[in-house]
C-alpha positions in Angstrom: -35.2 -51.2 -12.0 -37.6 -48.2 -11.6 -41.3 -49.5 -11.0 -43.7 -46.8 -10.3 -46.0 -45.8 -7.7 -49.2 -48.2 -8.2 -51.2 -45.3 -6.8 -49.9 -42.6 -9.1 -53.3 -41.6 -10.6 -54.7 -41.1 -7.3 -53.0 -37.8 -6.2 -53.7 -35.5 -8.6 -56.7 -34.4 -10.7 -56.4 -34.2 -14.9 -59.0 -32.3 -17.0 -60.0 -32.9 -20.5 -57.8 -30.8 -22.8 -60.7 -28.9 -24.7 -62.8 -30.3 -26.6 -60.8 -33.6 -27.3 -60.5 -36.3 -25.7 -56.6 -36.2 -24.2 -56.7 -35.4 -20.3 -53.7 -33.9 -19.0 -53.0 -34.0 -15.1 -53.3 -30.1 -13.9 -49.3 -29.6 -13.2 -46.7 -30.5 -16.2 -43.5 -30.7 -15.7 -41.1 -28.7 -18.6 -37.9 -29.5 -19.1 -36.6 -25.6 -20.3 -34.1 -25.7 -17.5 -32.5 -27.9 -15.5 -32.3 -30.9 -17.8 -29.2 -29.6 -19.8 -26.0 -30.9 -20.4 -24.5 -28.8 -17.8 -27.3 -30.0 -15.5 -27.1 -33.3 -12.7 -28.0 -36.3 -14.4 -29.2 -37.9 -11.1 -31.1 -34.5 -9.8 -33.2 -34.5 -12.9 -33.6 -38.1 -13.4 -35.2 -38.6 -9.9 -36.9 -35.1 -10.5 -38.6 -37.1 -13.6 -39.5 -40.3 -11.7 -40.8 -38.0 -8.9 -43.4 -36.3 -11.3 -44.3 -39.4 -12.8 -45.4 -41.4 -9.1 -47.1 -38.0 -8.4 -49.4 -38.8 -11.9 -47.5 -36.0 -13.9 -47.9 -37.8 -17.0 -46.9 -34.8 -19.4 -43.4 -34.4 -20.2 -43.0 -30.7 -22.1 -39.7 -30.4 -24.1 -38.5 -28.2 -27.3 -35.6 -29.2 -29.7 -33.6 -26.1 -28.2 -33.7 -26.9 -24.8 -30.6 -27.0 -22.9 -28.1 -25.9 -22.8 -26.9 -26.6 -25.1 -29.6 -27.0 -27.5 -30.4 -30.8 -28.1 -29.3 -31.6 -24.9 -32.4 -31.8 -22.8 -34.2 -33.7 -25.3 -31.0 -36.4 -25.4 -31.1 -36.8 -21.3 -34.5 -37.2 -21.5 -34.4 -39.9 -24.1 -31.3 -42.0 -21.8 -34.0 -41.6 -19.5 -36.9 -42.8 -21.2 -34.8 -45.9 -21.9 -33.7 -46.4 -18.6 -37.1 -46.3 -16.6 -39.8 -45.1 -18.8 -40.2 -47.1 -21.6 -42.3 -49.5 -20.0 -44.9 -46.6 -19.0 -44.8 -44.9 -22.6 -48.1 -45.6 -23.6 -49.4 -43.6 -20.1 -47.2 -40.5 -20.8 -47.7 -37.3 -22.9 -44.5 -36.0 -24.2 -44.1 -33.2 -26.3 -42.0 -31.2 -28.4 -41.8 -28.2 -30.7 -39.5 -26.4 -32.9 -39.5 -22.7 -33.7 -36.3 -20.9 -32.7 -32.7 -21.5 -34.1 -31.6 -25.0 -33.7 -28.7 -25.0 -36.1 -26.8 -22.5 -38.6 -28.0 -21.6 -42.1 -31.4 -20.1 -43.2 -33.5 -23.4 -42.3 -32.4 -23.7 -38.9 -35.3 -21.8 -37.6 -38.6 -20.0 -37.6 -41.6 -21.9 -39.4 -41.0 -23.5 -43.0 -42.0 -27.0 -43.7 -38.4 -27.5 -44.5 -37.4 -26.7 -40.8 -40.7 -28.5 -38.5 -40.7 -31.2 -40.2 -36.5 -31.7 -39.7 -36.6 -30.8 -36.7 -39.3 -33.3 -35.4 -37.1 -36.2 -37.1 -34.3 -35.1 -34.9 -36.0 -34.2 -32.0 -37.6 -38.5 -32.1 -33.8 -39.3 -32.8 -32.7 -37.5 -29.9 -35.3 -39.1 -27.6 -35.3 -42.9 -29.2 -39.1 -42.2 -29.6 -41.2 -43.3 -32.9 -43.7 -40.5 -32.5 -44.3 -37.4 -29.8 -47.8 -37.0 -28.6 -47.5 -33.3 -29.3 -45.5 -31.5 -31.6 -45.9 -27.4 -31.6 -45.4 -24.6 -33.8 -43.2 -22.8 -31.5 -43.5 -19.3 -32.3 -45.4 -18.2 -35.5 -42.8 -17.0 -38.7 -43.6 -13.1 -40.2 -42.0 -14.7 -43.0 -44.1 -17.9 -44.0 -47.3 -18.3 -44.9 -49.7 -20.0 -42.2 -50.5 -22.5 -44.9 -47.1 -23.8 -44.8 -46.3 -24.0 -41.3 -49.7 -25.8 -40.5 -49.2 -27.9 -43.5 -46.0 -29.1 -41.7 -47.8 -29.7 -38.5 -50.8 -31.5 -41.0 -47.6 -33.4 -42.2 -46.1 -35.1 -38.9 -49.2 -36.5 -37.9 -50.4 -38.1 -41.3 -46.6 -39.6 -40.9 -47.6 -40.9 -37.6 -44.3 -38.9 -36.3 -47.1 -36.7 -34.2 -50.4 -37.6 -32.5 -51.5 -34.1 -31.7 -50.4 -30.7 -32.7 -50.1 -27.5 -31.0 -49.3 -23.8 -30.9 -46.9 -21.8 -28.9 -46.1 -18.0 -28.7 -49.1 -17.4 -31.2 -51.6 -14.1 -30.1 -55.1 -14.3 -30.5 -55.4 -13.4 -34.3 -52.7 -15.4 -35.5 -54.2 -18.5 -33.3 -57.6 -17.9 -34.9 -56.1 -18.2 -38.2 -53.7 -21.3 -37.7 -57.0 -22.9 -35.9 -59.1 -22.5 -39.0 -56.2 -24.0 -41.4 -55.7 -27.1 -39.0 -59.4 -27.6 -38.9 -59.5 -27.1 -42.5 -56.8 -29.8 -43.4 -58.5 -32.2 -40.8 -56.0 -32.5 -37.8 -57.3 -30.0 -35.5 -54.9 -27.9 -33.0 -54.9 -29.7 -29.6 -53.7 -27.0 -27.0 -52.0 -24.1 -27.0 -49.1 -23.0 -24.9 -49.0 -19.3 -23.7 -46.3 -17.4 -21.4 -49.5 -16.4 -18.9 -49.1 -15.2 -15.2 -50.5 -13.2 -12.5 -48.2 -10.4 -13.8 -48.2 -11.2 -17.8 -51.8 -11.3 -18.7 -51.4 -10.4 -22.3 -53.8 -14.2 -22.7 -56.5 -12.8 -21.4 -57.2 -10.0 -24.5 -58.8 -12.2 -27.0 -57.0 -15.3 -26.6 -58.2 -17.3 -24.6 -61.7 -16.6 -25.5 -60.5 -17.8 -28.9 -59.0 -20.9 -27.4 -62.3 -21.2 -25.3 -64.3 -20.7 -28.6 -62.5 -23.0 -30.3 -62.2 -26.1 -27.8 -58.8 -26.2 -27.5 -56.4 -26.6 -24.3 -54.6 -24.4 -22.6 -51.2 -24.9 -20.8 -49.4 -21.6 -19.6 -45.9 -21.6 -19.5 -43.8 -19.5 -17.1 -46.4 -19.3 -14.2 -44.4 -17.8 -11.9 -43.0 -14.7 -14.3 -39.1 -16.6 -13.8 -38.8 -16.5 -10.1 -40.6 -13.3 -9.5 -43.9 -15.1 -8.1 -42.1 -16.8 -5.4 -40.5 -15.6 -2.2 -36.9 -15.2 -4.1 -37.1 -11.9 -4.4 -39.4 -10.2 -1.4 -36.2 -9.0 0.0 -34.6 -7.5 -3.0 -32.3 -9.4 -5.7 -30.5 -12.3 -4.4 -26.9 -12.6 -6.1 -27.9 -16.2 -7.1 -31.1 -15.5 -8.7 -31.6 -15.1 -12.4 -32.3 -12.0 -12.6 -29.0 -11.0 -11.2 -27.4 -13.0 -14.2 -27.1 -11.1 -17.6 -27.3 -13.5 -19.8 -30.6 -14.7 -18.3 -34.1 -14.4 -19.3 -35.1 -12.1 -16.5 -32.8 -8.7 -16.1 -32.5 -6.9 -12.9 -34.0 -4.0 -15.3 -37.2 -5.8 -15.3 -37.7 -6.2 -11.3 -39.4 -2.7 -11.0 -39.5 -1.3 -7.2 -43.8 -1.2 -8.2 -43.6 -5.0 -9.5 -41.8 -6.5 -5.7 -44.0 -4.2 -4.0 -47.2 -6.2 -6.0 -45.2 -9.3 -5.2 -44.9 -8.7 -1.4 -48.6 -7.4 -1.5 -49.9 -10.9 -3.3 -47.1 -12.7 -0.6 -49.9 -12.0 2.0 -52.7 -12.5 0.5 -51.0 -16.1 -0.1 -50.2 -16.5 3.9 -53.7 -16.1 4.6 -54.7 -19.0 2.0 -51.7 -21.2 3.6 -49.9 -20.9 0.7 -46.4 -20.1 -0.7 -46.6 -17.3 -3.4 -45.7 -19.8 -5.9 -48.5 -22.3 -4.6 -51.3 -19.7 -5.1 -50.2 -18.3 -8.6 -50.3 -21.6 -9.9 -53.4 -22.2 -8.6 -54.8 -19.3 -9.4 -54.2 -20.0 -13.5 -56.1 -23.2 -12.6 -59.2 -21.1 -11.6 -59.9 -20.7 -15.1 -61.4 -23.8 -16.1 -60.0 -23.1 -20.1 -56.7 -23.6 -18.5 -55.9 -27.4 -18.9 -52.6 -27.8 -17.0 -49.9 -25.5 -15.5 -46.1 -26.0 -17.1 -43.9 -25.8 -14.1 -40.1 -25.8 -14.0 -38.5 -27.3 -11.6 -34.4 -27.5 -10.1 -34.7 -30.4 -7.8 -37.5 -32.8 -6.2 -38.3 -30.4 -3.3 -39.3 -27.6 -5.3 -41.4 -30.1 -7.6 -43.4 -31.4 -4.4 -43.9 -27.7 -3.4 -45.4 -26.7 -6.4 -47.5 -29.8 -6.7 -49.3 -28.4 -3.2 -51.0 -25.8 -5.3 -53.3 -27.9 -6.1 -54.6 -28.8 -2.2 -56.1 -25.2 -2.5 -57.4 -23.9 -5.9 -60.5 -22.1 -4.8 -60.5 -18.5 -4.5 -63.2 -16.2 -2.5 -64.8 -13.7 -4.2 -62.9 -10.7 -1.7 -59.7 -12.7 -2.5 -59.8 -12.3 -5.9 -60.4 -8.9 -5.5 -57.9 -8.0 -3.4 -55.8 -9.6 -6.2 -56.8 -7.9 -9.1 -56.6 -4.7 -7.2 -52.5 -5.2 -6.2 -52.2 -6.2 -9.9 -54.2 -3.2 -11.0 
């Protein structure tokens, strides 16, 4: 039997989620990759009981999550059963639904028809009777807001949702979800944006609306997919994603100019005692609008390294400097 660390709550620090009163812990652990069908049941079972004795409380999964889709949420629901379900009342988990789950024209994007679905199968999946966030994944061209935050309005009133959230939405269409969900009385909890050292796209309007608006912040891909770690300081490695065509990053997208920033930021991180990947976590957690980092993680040693970032998440005034003037 599983019994946690009784000094889990002591190692790292959670901050209030905007204005509500829901702290997260200031590293999450998502479970994009990894967690699959085709993954190691054991490696990501002990990489789940490792985040949860290290006080990671919040659990980040999507109904497409795999692969194949559906699977990560099934894994993680065997185990939930197995060692969690004594602890569920201390954990956050979360789901969303946005991209294309299953065939036909309601498999995807943001109707009522398709969140509300999807959440029903997402709680199957997991053997859960409610997710303590549910997100609009990406917002639909297609649908009106009304709808899709209806939806959102929907699961919670159903008690299938505690909190709800937004994903993939820019600055405007955020504004405008946030005023429906205040409107219909459940308020969006946190939002969830692909944010890094080297994507920065957040910090044109959004987060000043999130800041605005009292509403969390939890970035997801902190270190651009591999690039903000010490994988690729020497060129491509064979292994690496980026090397893989039917991955996220292309070998298209790791610019000459981008590994020469990385290698720049690289020392800047040696003089702070960090790994790359150490200080661009921490440096999203300078912002004090960011609630918690979403890291990924492919086995228990690279979960503890990340976790580190947090022993150093101040930044002088000439480091951040030097910083913004690599990333130009």
């Amino acid at each position: 039997m599983y019994q946690a660390e009784k000094d889990r709550y002591s190692k790292i620090n959670y901050r209030r989620c905007g204005k509500s009163g829901i702290q997260l812990p200031e590293i999450s652990l998502g479970l994009w990759h990894n967690f699959g069908g085709v993954d190691i049941f054991e490696n990501y079972r002990s990489m789940l009981r490792t985040a949860f004795d290290r006080g990671i409380t919040h659990f980040d999964l999507a109904n497409n999550y795999g692969p194949p889709p559906g699977s990560a949420e099934e894994n993680f629901g065997i185990i939930f059963k197995k060692d969690f379900v004594p602890y569920r009342d201390e954990l956050i988990i979360s789901s969303k639904a946005g991209y294309l789950m299953w065939p036909g024209p309601y498999g995807e994007w943001g109707s009522r028809k398709y969140l509300i679905s999807s959440c029903d199968q997402s709680l199957k999946r997991m053997g859960l009777d409610y997710v303590d966030i549910f997100y609009s994944h990406r917002p639909d061209p297609n649908t009106p807001m009304e709808e899709t935050m209806g939806a959102l309005d929907t699961l919670v009133r159903q008690g299938k949702a505690l909190y709800v959230g937004l994903s993939n939405y820019d600055a405007q269409q955020t504004k405008e979800a946030l005023a429906i969900l205040k409107q219909l009385g459940t308020p969006c909890l946190i939002h969830q944006p692909k944010y890094s050292m080297l994507v920065r796209e957040p910090e044109n309007g959004l987060m000043d609306v999130l800041g605005e608006n009292g509403v969390g912040c939890i970035p997801f891909s902190p270190l651009a997919q591999g690039l903000l770690t010490n994988k690729y300081l020497k060129g491509i490695p064979e292994d690496s994603r980026a090397a893989k065509e039917s991955g996220f990053l292309q070998i298209n997208q790791v610019l000459p100019e981008t590994i020469t920033k990385v290698k720049a930021l690289n020392e800047i991180a040696e003089t702070r005692g960090q790994s790359l990947a150490q200080m661009a976590i921490a440096w999203l957690l300078k912002d004090s609008r960011v609630t918690t980092v979403l890291i990924g993680a492919s086995k228990v040693s690279q979960l503890l390294d990340s976790l580190k970032a947090v022993e150093n998440k101040e930044f002088s005034d000439e480091e951040l400097a030097k910083i913004e003037g690599i990333l130009g």
